[in-house]
Backbone bond lengths (Angstrom), bond angles and torsions (degrees), N, CA, C in turn:
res aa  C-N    CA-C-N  psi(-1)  N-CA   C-N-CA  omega(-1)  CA-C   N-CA-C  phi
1 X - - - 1.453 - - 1.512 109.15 -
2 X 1.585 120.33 137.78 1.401 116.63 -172.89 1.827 102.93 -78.24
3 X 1.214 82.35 138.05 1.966 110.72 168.89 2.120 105.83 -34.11
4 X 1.448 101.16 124.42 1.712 96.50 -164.06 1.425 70.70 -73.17
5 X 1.046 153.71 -127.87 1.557 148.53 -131.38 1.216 137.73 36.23
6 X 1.937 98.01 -59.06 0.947 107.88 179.57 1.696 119.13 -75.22
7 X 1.507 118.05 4.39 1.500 108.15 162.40 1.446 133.84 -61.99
8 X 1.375 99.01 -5.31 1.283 117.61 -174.55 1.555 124.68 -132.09
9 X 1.332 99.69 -2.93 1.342 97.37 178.02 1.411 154.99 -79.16
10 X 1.088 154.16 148.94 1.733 128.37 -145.82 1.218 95.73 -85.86
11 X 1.535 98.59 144.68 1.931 116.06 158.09 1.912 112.48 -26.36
12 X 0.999 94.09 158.65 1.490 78.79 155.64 1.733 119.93 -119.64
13 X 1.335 96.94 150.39 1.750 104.10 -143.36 1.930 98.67 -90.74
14 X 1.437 104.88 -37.94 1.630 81.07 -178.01 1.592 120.36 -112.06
15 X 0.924 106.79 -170.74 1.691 107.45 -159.81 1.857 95.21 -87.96
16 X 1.263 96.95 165.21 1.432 102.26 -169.82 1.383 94.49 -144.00
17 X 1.877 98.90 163.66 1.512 90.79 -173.21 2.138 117.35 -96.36
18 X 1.103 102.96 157.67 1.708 80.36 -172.61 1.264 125.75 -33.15
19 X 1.899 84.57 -53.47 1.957 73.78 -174.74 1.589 129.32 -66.52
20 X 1.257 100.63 -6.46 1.286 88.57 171.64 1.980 132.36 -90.68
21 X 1.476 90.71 -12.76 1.390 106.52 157.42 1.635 120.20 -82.36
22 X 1.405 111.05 -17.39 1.529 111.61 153.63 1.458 126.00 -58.48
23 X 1.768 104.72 -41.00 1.438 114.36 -166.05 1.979 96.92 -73.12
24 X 1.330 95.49 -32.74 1.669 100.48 -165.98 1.425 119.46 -63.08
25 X 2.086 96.62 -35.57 1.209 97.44 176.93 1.203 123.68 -69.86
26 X 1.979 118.33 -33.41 1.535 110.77 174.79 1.640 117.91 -49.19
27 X 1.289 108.40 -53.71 1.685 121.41 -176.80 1.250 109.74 -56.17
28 X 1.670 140.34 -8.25 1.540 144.00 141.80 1.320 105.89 -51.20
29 X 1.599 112.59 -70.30 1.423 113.35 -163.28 1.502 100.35 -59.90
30 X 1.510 142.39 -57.93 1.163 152.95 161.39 1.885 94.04 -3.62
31 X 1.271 117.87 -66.51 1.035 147.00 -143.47 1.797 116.44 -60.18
32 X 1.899 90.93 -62.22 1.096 94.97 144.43 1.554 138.94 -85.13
33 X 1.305 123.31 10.50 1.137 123.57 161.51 1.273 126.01 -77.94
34 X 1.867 117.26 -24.62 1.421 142.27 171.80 1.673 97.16 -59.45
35 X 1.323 121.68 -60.98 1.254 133.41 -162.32 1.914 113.71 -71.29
36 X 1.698 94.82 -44.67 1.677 91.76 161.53 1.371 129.43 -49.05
37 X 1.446 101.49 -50.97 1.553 103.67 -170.62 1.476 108.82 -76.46
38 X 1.466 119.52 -0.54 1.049 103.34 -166.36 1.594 102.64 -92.68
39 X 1.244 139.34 -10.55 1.368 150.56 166.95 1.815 108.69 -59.94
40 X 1.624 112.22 -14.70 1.328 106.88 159.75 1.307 134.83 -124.47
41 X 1.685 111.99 18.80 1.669 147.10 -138.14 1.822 60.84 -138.12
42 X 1.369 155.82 -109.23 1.194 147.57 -135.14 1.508 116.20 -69.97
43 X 1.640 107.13 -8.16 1.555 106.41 -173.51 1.491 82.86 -88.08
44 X 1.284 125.77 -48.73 1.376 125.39 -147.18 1.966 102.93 -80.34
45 X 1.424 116.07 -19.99 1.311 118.37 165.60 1.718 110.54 -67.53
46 X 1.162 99.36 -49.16 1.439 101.51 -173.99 1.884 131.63 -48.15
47 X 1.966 93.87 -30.21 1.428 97.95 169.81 1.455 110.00 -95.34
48 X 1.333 117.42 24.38 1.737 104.00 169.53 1.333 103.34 -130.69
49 X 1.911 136.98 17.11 1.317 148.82 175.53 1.393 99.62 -167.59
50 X 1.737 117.02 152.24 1.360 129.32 173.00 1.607 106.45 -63.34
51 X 1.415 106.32 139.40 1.589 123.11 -178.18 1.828 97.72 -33.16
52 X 1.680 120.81 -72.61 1.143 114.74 172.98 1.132 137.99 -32.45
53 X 1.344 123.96 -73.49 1.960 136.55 151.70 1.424 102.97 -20.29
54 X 1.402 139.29 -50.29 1.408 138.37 -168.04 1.540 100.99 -77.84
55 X 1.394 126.15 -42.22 1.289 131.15 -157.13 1.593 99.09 -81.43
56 X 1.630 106.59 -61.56 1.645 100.38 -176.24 1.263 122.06 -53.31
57 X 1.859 112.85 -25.04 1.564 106.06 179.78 1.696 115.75 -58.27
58 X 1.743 90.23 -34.66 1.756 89.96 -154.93 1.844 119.13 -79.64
59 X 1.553 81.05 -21.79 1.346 92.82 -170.23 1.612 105.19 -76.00
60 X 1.421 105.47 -43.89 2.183 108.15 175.88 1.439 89.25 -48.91
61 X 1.229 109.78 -82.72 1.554 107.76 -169.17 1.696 124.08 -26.08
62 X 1.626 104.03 -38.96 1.538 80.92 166.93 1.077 108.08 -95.51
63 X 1.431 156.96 -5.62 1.244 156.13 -164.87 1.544 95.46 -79.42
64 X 1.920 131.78 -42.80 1.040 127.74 162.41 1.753 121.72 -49.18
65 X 1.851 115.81 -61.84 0.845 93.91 168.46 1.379 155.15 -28.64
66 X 1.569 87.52 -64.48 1.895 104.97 -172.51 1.678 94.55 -74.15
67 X 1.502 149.38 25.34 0.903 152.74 142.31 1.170 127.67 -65.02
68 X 1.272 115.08 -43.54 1.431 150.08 -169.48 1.386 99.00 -82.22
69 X 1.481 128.62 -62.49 1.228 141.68 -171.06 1.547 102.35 -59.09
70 X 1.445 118.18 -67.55 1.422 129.76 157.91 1.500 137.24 -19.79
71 X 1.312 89.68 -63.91 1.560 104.60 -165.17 1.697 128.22 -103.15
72 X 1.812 98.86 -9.81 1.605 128.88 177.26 1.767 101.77 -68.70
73 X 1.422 111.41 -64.22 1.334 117.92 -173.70 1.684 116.93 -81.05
74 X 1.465 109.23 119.83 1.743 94.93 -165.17 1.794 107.61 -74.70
75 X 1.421 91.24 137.38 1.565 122.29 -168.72 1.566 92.46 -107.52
76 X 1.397 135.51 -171.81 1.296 166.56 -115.20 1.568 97.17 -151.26
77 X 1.648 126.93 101.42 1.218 112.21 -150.96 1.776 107.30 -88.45
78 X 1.312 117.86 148.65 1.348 121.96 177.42 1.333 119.17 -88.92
79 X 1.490 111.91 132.02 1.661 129.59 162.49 1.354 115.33 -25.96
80 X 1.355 130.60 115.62 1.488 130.98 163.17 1.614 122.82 -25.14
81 X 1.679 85.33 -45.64 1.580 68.16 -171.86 1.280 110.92 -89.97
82 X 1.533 133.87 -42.26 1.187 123.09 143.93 1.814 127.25 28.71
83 X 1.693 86.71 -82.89 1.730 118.30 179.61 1.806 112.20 -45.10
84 X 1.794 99.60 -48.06 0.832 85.06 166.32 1.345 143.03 -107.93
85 X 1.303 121.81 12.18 1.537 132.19 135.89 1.223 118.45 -39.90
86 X 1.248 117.07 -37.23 1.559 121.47 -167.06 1.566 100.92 -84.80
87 X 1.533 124.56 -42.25 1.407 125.66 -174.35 1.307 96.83 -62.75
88 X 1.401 132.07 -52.62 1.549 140.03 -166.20 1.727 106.97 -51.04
89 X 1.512 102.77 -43.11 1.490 106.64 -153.12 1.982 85.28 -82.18
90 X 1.363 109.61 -29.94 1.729 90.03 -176.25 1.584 117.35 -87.49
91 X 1.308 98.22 12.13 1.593 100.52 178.42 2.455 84.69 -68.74
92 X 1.441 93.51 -59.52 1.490 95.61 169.65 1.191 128.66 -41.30
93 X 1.406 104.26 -67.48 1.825 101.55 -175.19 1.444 130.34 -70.93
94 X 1.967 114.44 -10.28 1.341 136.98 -147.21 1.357 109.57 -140.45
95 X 1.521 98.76 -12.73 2.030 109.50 -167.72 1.064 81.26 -115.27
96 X 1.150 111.82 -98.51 1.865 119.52 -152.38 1.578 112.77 -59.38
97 X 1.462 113.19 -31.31 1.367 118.44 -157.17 2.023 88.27 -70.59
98 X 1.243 117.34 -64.61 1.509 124.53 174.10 1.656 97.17 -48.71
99 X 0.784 140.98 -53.45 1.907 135.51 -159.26 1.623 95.86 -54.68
100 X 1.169 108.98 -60.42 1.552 131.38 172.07 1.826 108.48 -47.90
101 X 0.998 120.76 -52.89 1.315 119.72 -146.48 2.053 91.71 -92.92
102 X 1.182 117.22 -52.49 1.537 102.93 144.04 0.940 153.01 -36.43
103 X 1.094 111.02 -54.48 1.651 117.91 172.99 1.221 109.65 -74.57
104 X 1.409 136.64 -15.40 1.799 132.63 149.44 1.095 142.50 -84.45
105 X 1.748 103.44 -4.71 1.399 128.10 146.93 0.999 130.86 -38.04
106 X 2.077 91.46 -62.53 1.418 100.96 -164.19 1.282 107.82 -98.69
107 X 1.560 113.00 50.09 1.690 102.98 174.42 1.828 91.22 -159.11
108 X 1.160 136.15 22.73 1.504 137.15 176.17 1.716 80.05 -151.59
109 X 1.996 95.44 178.51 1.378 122.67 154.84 1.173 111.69 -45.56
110 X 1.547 114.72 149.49 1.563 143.55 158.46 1.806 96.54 -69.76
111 X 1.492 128.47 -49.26 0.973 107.48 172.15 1.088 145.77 -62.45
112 X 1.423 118.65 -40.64 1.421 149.22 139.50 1.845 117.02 -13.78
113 X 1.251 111.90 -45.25 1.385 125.46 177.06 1.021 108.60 -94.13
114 X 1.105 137.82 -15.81 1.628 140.98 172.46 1.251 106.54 -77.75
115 X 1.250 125.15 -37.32 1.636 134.25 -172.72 1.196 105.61 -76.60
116 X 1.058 116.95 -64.17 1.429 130.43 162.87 1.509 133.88 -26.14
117 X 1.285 111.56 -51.58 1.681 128.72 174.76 1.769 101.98 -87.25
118 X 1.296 112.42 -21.62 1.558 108.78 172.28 1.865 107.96 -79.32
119 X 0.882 121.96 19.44 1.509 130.49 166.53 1.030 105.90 -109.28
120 X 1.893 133.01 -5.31 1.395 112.60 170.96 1.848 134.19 -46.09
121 X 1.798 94.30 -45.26 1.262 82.59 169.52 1.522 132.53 -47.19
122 X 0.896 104.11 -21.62 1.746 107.97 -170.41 1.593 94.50 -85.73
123 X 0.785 112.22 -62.45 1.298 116.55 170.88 1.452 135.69 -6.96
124 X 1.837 100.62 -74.74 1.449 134.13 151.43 1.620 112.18 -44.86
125 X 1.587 122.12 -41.09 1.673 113.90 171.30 1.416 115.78 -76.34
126 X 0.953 122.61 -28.00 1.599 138.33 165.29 1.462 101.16 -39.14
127 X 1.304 92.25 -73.48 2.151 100.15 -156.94 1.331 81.94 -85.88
128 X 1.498 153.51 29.04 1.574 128.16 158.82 1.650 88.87 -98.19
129 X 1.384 128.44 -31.12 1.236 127.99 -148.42 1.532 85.36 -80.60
130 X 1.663 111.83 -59.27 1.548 102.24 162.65 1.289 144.48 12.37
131 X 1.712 82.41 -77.59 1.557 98.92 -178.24 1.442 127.31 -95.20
132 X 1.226 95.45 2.52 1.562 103.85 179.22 1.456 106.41 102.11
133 X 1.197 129.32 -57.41 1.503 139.57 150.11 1.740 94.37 19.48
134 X 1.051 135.34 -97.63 1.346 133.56 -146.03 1.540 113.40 -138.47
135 X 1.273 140.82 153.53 1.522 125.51 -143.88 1.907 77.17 -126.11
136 X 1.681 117.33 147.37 1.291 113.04 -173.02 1.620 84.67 -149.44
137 X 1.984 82.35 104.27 1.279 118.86 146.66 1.815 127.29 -9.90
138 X 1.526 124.74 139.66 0.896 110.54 -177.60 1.785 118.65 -73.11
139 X 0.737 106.61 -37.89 2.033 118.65 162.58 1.615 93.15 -47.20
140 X 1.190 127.28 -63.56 1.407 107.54 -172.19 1.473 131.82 -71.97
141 X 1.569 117.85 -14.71 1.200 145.25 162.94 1.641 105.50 -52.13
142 X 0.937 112.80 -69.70 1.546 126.96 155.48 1.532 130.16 -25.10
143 X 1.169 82.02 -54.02 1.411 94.35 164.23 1.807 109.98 -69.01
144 X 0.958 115.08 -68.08 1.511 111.96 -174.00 1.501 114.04 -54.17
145 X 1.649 114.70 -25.33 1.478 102.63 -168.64 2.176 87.82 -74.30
146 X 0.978 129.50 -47.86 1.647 140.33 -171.16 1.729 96.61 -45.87
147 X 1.472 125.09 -39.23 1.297 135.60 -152.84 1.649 82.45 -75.41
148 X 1.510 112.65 -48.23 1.612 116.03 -154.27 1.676 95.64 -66.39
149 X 0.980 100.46 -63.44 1.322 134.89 174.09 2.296 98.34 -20.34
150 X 1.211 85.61 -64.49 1.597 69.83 174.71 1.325 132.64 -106.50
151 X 1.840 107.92 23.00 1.075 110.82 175.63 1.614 94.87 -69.21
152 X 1.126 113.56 -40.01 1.241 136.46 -162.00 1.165 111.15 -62.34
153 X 1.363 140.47 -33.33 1.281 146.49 133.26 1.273 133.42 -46.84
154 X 1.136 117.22 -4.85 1.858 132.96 175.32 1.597 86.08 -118.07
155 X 1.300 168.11 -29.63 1.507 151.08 154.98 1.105 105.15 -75.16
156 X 1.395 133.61 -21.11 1.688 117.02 -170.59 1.693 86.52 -94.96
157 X 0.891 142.03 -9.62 1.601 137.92 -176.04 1.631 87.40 -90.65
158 X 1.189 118.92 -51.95 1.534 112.72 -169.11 1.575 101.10 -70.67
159 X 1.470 138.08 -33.10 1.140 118.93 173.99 1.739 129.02 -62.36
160 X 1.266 89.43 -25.22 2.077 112.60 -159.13 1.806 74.01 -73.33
161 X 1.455 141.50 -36.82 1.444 136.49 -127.61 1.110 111.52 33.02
162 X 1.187 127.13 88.17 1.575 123.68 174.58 1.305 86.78 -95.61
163 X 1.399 152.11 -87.30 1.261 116.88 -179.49 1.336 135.15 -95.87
164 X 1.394 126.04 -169.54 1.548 137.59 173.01 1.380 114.61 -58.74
165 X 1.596 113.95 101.64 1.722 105.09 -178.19 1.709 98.39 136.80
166 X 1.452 105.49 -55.80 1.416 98.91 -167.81 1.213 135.50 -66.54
167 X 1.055 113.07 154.25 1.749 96.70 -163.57 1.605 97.54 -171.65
168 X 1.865 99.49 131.28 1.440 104.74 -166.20 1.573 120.95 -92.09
169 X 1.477 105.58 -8.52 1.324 104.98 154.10 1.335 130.00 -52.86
170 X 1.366 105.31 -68.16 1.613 115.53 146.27 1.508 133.01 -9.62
171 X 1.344 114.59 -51.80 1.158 133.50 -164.91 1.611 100.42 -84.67
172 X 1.410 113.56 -47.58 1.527 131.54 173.31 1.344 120.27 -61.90
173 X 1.632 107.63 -44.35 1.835 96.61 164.17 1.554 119.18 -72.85
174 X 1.426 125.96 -34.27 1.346 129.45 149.27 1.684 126.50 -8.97
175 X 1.540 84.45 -70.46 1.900 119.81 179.12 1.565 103.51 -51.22
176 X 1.793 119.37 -55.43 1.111 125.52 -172.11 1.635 104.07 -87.69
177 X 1.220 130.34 15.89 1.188 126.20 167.09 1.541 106.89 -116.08
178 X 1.154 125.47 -19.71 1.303 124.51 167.43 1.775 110.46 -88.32
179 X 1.676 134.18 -4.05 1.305 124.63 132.05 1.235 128.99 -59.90
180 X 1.225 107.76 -50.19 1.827 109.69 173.25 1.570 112.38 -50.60
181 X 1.399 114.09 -48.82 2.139 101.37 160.36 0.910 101.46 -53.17
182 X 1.270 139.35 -63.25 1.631 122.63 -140.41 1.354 105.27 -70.83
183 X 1.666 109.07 -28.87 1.730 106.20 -171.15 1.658 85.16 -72.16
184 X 1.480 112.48 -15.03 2.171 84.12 -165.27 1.255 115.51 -105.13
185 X 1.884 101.36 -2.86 1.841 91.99 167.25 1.501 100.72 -90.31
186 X 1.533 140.95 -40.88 1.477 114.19 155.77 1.280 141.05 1.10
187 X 2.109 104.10 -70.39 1.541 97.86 -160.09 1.969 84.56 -93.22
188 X 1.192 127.13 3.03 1.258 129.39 -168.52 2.099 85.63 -79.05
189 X 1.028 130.05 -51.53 1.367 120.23 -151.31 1.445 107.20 -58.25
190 X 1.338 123.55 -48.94 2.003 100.72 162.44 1.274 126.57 -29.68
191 X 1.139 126.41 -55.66 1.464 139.01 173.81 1.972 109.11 -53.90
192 X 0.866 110.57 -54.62 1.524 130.54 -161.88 2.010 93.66 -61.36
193 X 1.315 114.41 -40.83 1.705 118.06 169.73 0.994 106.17 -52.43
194 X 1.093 131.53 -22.00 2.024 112.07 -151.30 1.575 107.83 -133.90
195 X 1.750 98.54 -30.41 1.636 85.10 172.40 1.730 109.48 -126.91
196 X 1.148 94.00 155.72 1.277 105.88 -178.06 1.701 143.37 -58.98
197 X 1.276 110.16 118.06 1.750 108.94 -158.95 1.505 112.01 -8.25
198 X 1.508 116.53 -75.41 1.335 130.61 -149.70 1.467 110.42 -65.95
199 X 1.567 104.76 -10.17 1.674 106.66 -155.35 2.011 91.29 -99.01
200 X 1.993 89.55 -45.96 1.679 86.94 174.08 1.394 134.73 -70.55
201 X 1.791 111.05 -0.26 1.394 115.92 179.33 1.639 99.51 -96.87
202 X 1.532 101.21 -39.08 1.984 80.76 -175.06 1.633 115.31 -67.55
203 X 1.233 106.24 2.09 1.827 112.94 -172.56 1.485 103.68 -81.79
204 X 1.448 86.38 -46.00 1.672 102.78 -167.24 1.404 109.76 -80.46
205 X 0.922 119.99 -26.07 2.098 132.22 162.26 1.477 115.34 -62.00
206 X 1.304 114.52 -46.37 1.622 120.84 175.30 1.755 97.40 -57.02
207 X 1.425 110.56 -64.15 1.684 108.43 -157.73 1.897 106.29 -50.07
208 X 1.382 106.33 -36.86 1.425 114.63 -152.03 2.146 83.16 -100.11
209 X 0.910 141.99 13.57 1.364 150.34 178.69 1.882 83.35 -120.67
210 X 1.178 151.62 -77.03 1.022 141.29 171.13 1.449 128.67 -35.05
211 X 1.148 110.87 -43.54 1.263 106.40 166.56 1.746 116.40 -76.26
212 X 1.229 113.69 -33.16 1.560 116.49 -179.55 1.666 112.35 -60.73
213 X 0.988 104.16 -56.55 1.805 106.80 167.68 1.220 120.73 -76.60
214 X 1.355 116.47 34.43 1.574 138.28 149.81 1.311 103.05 -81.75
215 X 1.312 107.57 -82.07 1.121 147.02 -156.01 1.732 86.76 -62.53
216 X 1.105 138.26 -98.44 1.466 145.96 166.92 1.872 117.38 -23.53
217 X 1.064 112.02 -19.00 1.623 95.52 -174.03 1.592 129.66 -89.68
218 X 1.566 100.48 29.14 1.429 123.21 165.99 1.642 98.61 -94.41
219 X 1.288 115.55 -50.33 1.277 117.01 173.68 1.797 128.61 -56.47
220 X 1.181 90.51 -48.29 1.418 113.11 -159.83 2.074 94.39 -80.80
221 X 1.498 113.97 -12.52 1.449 119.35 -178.24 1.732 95.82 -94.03
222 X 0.939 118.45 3.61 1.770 105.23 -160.10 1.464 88.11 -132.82
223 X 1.269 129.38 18.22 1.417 134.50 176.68 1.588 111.86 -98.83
224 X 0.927 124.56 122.76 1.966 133.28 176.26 1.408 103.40 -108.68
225 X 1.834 103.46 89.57 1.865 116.03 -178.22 1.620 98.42 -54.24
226 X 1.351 135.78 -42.76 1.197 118.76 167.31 1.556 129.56 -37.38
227 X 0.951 97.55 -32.22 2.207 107.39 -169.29 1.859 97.58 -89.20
228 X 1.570 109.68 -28.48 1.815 91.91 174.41 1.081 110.88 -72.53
229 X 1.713 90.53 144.55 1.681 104.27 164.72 1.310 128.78 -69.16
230 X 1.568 112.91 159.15 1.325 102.55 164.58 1.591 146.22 -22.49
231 X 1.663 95.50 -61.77 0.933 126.08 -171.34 1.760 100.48 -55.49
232 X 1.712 108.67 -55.05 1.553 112.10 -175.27 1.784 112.86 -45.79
233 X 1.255 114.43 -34.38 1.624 140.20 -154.06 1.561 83.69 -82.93
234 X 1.539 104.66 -58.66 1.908 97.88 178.95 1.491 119.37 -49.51
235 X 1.143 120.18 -73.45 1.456 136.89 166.33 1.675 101.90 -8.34
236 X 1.857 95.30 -90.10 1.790 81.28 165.82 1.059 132.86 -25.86
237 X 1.152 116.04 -74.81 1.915 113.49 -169.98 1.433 97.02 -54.74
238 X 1.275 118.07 -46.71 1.883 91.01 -171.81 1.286 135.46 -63.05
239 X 1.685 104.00 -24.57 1.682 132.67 -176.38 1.620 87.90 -82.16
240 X 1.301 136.22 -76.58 1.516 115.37 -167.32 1.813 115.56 -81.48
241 X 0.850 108.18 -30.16 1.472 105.22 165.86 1.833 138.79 -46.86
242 X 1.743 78.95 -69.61 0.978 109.58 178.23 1.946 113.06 -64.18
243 X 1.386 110.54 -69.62 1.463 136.27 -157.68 1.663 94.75 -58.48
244 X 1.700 92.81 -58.67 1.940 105.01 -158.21 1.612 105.05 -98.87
245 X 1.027 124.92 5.04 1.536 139.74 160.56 1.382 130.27 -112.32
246 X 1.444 130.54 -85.27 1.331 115.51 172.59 1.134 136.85 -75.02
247 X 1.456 121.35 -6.55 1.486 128.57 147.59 1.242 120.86 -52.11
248 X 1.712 129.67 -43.00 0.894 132.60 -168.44 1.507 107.66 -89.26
249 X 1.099 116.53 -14.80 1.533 128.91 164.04 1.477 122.70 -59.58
250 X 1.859 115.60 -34.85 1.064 101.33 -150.04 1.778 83.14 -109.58
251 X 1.464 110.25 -0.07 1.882 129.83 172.22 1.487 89.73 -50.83
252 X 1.405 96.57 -68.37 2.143 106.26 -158.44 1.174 85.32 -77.60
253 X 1.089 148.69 71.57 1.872 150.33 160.51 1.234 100.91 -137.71
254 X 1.618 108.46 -59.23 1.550 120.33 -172.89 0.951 100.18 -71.05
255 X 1.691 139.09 -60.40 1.622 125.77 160.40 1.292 137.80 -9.30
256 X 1.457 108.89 -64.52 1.439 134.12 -178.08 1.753 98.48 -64.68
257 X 1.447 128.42 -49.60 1.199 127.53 -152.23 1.750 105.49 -99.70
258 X 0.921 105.80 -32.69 1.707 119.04 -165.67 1.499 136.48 -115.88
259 X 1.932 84.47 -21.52 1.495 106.33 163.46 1.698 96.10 94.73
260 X 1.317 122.52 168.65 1.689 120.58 -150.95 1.467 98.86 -117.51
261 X 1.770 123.72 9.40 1.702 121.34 179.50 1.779 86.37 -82.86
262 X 2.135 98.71 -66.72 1.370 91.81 -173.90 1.420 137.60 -48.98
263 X 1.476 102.61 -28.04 1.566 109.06 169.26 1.134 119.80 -71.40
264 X 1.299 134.56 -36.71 1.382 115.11 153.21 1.245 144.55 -29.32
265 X 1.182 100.38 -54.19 1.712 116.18 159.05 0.870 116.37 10.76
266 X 1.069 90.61 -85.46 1.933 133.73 -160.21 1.496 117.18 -55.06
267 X 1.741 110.93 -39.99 1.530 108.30 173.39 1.426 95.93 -72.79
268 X 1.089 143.07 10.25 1.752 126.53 -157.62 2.375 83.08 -95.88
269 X 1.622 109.80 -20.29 1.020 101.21 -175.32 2.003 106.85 -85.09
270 X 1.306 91.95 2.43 2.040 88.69 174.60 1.555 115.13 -58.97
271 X 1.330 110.14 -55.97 1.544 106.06 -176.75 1.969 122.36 -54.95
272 X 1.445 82.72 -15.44 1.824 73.80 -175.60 1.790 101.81 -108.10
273 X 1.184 123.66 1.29 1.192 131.04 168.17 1.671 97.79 -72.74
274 X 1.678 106.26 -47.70 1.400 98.12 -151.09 1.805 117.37 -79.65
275 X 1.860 93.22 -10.45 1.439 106.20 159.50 1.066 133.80 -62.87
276 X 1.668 100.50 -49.47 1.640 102.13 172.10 1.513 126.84 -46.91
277 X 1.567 90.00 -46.16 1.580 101.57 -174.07 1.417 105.74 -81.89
278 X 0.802 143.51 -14.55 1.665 144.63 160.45 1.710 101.55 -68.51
279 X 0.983 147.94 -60.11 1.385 142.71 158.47 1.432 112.69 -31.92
280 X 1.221 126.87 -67.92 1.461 127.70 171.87 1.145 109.28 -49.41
281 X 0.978 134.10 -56.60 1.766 137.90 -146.14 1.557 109.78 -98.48
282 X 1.318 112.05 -34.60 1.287 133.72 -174.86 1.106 131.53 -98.84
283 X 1.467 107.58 -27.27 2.043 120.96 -170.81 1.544 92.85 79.00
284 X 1.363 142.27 5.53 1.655 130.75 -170.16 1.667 91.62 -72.02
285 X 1.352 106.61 115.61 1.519 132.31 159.78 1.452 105.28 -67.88
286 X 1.602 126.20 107.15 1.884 100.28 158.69 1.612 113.71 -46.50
287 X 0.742 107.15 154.02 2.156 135.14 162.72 1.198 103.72 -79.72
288 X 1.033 104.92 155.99 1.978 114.25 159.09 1.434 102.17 -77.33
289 X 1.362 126.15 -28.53 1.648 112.28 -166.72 1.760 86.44 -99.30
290 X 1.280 129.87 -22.56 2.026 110.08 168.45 1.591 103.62 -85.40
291 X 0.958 133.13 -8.27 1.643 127.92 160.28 1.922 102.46 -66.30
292 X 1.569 107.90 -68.91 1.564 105.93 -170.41 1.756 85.45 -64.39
293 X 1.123 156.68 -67.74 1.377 122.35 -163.47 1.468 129.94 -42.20
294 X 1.574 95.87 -44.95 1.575 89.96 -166.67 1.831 99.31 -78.32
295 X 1.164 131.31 1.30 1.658 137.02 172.72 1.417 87.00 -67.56
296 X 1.360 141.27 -62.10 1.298 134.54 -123.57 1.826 95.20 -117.61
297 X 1.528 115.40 -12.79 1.892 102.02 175.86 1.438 83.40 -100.46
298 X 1.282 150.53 -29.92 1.702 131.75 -155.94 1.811 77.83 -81.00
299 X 1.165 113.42 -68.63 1.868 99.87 -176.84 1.197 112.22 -17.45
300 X 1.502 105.08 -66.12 1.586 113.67 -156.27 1.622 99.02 -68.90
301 X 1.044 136.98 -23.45 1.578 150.64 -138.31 1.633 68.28 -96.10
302 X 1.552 125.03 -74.10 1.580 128.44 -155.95 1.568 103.79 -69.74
303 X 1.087 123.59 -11.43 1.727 112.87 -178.59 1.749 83.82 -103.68
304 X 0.869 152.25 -67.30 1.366 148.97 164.08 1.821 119.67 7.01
305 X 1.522 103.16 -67.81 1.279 128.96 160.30 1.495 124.24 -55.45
306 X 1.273 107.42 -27.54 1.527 100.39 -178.48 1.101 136.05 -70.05
């Protein structure tokens, strides 16, 4: 899922040279390809460790990284209280939103959840209009009612069980973990003006990594790192490494270089990466009702954006 930041983040102001908007554009596609696979990189962690144990590892681990990345090179220092607005809001965007978005992983399709969390944008215009936050256009209205519209077709497929795996609980903690982002790139966009991507994600990774190894360290104490497999050890590193680190690296690149409409783009190609690779990796067959969904949220996703 793309970094809430970038809902707010400035154009970018000076000219660049092609190739380096060549290099920027591969590290998008890269980007969402990090983020596709990772919808079957967390299903496939989940059956070799408990949803929790898998989640608190990946998420500290990146909360360490992007710390390091953050907090090693001196940056522009942030307001106390600020900091802790920012820890509070990732208990939301980084705690609950991941607690949620795992634990409905690991009990429906990888495809299914991909479809699903690709309606955030709509989502996020919904609860800004909500709150007053931002006024949404009738084209974009449209868009969000089409977004609902086929979430609803990826849970009514998971209710019917048309196939082996799906499951609408699943699909529903998903759903309610992709509100909890949208409510946290909302109250996140004050914050997101003034300080800088990398500095407001490792803030916001610590709070929601603090709160996760709350919640997880019954699990995460009854674990013997000797007895995991490889494979479990991979998963991690690719889910916090990979997903909540260098994806989000190459986000504030395309930001900085290309500006944050065109970079958007580009995650709009995660959900169909994360199909493919859920078919390969998984045996996940599309449905006729996750075909008409994902027709009717990439619509709504593109009138959304406009």
């Amino acid at each position: 899922m793309p970094s809430p930041d970038a809902q707010a983040a400035p154009r970018a102001e000076h000219a660049v040279g092609s190739a380096t908007v060549w290099l920027t554009d591969i590290s998008l596609v890269l980007m969402a390809l990090i983020w596709g696979v990772n919808f079957s990189v967390v299903k496939y962690g989940t059956t070799q460790l408990s949803p929790l144990a898998f989640n608190g590892s990946r998420v500290l681990l990146a909360a360490v990284a992007l710390s390091l990345v953050a907090f090693v090179p001196r940056r522009a220092p942030v307001a106390r209280r600020d900091i802790v607005a920012l820890l509070l809001l990732g208990v939301l965007g980084n705690g609950v939103y991941q607690l949620l978005f795992i634990e409905g992983v690991a009990i429906t399709r990888a495809g299914d959840a991909a479809l699903v969390v690709a309606a955030s944008p709509a989502l996020i215009a919904l609860i800004g209009q909500m709150l007053g936050v931002e006024r949404v256009a009738v084209r974009a209205f449209v868009g969000i009612v089409l977004s609902m519209v086929g979430i609803g077709f990826v849970v009514y497929s998971g209710a019917r069980m048309v196939v082996k795996g799906a499951s609408v609980a699943g699909d529903l903690l998903v759903l309610a973990g992709s509100v909890s982002w949208a409510l946290y790139t909302v109250l996140l966009t004050p914050y997101a003006r003034r300080i800088d991507g990398v500095t407001l994600s490792a803030y916001t990774m610590i709070g929601g990594a603090l709160m996760l190894e709350v919640v997880a360290a019954p699990e995460l104490a009854r674990m013997t790192w000797s007895t995991v497999s490889p494979g479990a050890v991979a998963a991690i590193l690719y889910s916090g490494l990979g997903a909540l680190v260098v994806a989000y690296l190459f986000w504030y690149r395309g930001v900085r270089v290309i500006g944050p409409t065109r970079t958007a783009m580009y995650s709009n190609l995660q959900p169909l990466f994360a199909l493919i690779v859920a078919a390969i990796l998984l045996g996940e067959s599309p449905t006729p009702w996750q075909v008409m969904g994902a027709i009717c949220i990439m619509a709504g996703l593109l009138l959304t954006r406009a």
